[in-house]
C-alpha angles and dihedrals in degrees: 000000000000084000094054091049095051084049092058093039086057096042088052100042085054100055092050097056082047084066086045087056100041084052094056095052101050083048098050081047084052105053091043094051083042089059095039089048080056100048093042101043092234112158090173087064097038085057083050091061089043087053103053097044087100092061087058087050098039084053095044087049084046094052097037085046087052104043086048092054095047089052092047091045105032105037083205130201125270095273102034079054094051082061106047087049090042096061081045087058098035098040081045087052089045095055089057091055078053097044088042085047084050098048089042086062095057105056093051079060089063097036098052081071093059133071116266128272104212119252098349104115100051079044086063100035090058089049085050092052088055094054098045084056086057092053103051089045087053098050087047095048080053092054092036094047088224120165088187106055088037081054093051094053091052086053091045095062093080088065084059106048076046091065097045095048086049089059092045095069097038086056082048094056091047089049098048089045101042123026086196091063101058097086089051087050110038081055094050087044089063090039089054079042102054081052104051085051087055080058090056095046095047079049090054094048091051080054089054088057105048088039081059102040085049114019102233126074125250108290105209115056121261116270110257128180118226111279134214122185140182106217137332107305115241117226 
């Protein structure tokens, strides 16, 4: 009987790591669609993203409804209990990349609208693909259970505030050149920002799997390059 117990524990445990997975995936497709929708002025594309934001959501309630389940039915062991909280943390991690792709959407709506700033979007979509990379490393590390590769994402996410510093300034040239170029840019700074924030949540997600390989969380504290902001970043 306890075996069979253990059995459906597992069974139950891996299917729901199989939604954590799927979530990560439909949110990595997010944040590069997010970032195509920008550099090609598609506003048809950018409504997709908008649009499937509640699957993202609908996916992050079922896997929080079923760990806590788990954790309410099972009473499972220490271990077992590092990875039911984990999918809440990490799902939970995944749904603000969505809400930040969404957001991101929306403001190339807005954008499409208004004239170019040169070589800004490929600039962010390249920031995006970065952190895209970071995600999917981050989501493998989990099923891998790789504290390496979980490791290498945490030290990546300099590259990244790097980036976004180094478009801060650039929308801060165009400001201070042009007036008519503030709204366009104040909208393009909380874009870089939303990803960088994606970089610290992939980063925060890396932290999840070593936490749960090796059952403390990163002593020293994470690189970071350096950040200069605008104005508080709306999610």
């Amino acid at each position: 009987m306890s075996q069979h117990i253990v059995s459906s524990f597992d069974r139950d445990l891996e299917a729901v790591q199989a939604m954590v997975v799927k979530m990560g995936g439909l949110v990595e497709a997010q944040l590069l669609d997010a970032a195509q929708a920008l550099e090609t002025r598609d506003e048809e594309l950018a409504e997709t993203v908008r649009g499937r934001d509640k699957a993202v959501d609908k996916l992050e309630e079922q896997i929080n409804e079923e760990a806590a389940r788990l954790i309410a039915l099972r009473s499972p062991a220490a271990s077992d209990l590092r990875v039911a909280l984990s999918v809440i943390k990490i799902s939970g991690s995944l749904e603000r990349v969505g809400d930040y792709s969404k957001n991101i959407a929306k403001r190339t709506q807005v954008l499409s609208q208004m004239p170019t700033i040169s070589g800004s979007a490929g600039a962010i979509r390249r920031m995006a693909q970065a952190v895209e990379g970071m995600l999917k490393d981050a989501i493998d590390s989990y099923i891998q259970r790789d504290e390496k590769l979980a490791a290498d994402v945490r030290s990546r996410d300099i590259e990244v505030d790097q980036m976004y510093n180094a478009l801060f300034r650039e929308f801060l040239t165009y400001m201070l050149e042009d007036p008519r170029n503030i709204t366009a840019c104040m909208h393009l700074h909380f874009i870089a920002k939303n990803i960088e924030r994606m970089g610290d949540l992939a980063t925060g997600i890396a932290e999840q799997v070593i936490y749960l390989v090796t059952g403390e969380m990163p002593d020293e504290d994470r690189p970071k390059s350096d950040s200069v902001t605008l104005d508080k970043v709306e999610d």
